[in-house]
Residue, then its C-alpha position, 0 to 999 in steps of 0.5 A: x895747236x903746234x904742242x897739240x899737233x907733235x902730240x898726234x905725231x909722236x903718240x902715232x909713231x910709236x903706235x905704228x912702230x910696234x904694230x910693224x915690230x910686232x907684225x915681223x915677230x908673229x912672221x918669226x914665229x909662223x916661221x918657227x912654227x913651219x907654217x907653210x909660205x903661203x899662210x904669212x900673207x894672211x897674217x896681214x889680211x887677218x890685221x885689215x879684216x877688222x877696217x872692213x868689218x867694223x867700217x860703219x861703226x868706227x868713225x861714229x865711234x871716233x866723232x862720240x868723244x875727244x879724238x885723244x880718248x879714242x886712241x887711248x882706248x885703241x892702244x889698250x886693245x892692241x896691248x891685249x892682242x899682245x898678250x893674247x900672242x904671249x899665251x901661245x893664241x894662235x898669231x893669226x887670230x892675237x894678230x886679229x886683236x891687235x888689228x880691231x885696235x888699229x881699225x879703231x884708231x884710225x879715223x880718230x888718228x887722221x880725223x884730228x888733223x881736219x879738226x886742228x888745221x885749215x885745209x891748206x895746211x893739210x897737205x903739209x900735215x900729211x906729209x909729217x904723217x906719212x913720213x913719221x908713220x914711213x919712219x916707224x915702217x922701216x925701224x918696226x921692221x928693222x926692229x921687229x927681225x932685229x928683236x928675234x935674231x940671235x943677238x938681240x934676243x939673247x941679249x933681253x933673255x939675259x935680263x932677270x927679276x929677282x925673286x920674280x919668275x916672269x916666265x919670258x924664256x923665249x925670244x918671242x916672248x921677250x920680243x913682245x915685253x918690247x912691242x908692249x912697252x911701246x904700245x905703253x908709251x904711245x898710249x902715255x902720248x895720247x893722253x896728252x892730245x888736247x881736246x879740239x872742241x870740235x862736237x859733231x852732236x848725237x852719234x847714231x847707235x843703232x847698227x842698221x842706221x849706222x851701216x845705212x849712214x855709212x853707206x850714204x857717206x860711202x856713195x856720197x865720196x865715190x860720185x864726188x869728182x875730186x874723192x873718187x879719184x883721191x879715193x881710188x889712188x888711195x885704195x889702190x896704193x895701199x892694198x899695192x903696198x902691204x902686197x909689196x911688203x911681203x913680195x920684198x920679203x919672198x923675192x930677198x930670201x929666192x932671189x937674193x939668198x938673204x936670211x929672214x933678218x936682212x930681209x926685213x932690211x930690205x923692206x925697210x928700204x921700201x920704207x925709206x924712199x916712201x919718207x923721202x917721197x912723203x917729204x918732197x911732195x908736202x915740200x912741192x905740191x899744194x893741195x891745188x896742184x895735187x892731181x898732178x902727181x896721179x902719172x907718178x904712179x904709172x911709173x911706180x908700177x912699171x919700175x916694180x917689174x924692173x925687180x925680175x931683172x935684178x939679182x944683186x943686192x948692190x942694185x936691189x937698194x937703189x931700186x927699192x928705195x925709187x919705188x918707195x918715194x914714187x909712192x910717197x910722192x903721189x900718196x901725201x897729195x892725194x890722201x890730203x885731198x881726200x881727207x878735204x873733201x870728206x871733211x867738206x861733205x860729211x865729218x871727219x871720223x865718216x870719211x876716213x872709216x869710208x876710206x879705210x873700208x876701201x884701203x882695206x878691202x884692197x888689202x884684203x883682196x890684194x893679199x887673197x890673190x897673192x897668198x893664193x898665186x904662191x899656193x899655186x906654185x906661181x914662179x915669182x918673177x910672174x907675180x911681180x910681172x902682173x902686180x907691176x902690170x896692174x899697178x901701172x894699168x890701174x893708175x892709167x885708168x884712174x887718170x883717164x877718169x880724172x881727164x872725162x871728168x874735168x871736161x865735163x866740168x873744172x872740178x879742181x876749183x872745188x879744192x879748197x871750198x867751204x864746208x856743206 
């Protein structure tokens, strides 16, 4: 179990490592092609679209065959949104391909683990998850403005075959022979993921009964006391996150004076504090205990609105690097909890294509409004204001719904039930 367990991990890692490079090289090469500002964003929105779109068929795609498969197939179609971008597709739509891979990916990913361990382990696993998946955020992005600066690039532009013409003759296409040797190498890795034995018998194919399926699955986590909760803090954090990726990134190049590579760093440093976060909560908080941690998240988004006042990097790092493990703090907790009860009234595979069709639908909303606030001209400590201000407000709600809840009845006493 423990071989099969840092399988899962390193063959994750080095999937997440290239799809977070390769975002950061397509961002190069939107900004080579002098794409307006407004149009980056959109990048990231093209990569979610598919978790929304194909939500109610990836997860009775990943429960149909062992979980390891499934990633291996879904590697394969990363490489190939890869090589889509090589011969000049537009990265929007190469970047599309490559999130149709993630979006098929994930419910096996997260799905194995209910498979592998008890729910009390859970939390623990997560927090491995999190912290590598952190991990692989900050050296992707690191990796991915590093791969297309100057040094770096002349560097692997040096490399010849001989007798071989490969046609690489540009720092984006030798950035991307990179980002595919890693999708080669988590792909090695997840061939290598035992099968757990876990069969969840025959998987509906017609697409109007798996929409119908996916939609019971849908209703059946959001009236849960415990998963609308744990669901709504996920939802909520993600679609806050990749938002604030890109917020990092404009507020380093206007306020800060940063090059498009230190800018990056930066966002790395988000990515940081997420893994101590991540760290410290699978250390302290039990699945028990998860609720807890939901006020965290109120803080996250009052500090964010603290960015407007700082402009000098020396303050920027310590600031960024506290919001990162505010959030790595309350997201370990609460995305174990939600993987428990989905795995408790339905199967693995369902409940995280449920929660990915949240996660990214925020994402995709989240990202809209942004892209469209910066085609308006909207001054950027505004934006940063009214993200910060709907992050706390968001979360306070959330909170308020927890409280209701438990005076109706003690629904943290179902943590830890058996499964229906």
């Amino acid at each position: 179990m423990n071989r099969g367990f840092y399988t899962i991990m390193a063959a994750q890692f080095f999937s997440s490592l290239a799809d977070n490079a390769l975002l950061f090289v397509a961002i190069d090469l939107l900004v080579s092609m002098k794409s307006p500002g407004w149009i980056t964003p959109l990048l990231k929105l093209s990569f979610t679209l598919f978790y929304v779109l194909l939500a109610a068929f990836v997860g009775a795609f990943a429960d149909s065959m062992p979980k390891g498969k499934v990633m291996f197939i879904s590697n394969l179609i990363k490489v190939a949104g890869c090589l889509l971008m090589f011969a000049h597709v537009h990265p929007l739509l190469a970047y599309a391909v490559v999130g149709f891979g993630a979006a098929v990916y994930s419910p096996a990913k997260y799905g194995i683990l209910t498979e592998l361990l008890p729910p009390e382990k859970l939390v623990a696993a997560n927090g491995w998850v999190e912290g590598l998946t952190v991990l692989s955020i900050i050296f992707g992005t690191v990796m991915g403005g590093a791969l297309v600066g100057d040094r770096i690039s002349s560097m692997l532009l040096g490399f010849d075959m001989p007798l071989i013409d490969t046609g690489v003759d540009t720092p984006t296409k030798a950035a991307l022979c990179v980002v595919v040797g890693i999708y080669a190498l988590a792909a090695l890795f997840n061939t290598r993921i035992p099968d757990t034995g876990c069969k969840y018998g025959h998987q509906e194919r017609n697409p109007v009964k798996l929409i119908s399926d996916f939609a019971n699955c849908y209703g059946l986590l959001w009236k849960d006391k415990l998963g609308q909760i744990s669901l709504g803090v996920t939802t909520l954090f993600w679609g806050a996150a990749q938002t604030l990726q890109f917020i990092v990134l404009e507020w380093a190049n206007r306020t800060l004076h940063l090059s498009y590579e230190q800018s990056t760093s930066l966002v790395g440093v988000v990515a940081i504090g997420v893994a101590l976060g991540a760290v410290m909560s699978a250390r302290f908080i039990s699945l028990r205990k998860s609720l807890t941690v939901i006020p965290v998240g109120i803080a996250m988004g009052v500090i964010v609105m603290s960015m407007t006042m700082i402009h000098s990097v020396k303050l920027a790092y310590p600031l960024l690097v506290l919001v990162g493990l505010l959030g790595g703090f309350f997201l370990v907790p609460m995305n174990a909890l939600l993987q428990h009860r989905g795995h408790v009234l339905m199967s693995a595979g369902h409940s995280i294509a449920v929660q990915n069709f949240n996660e990214n639908l925020s994402i995709l909303t989240m990202l809209a409004v942004y892209s469209l606030m910066l085609r308006a001209h909207l001054n950027l400590d505004i934006i940063i204001m009214l993200f910060g201000l709907f992050l706390a407000g968001t979360m306070l709600q959330i909170l308020r719904k927890h409280k209701a809840n438990q005076r109706e009845f003690d629904s943290v006493a179902l943590i830890g039930e058996a499964k229906h």
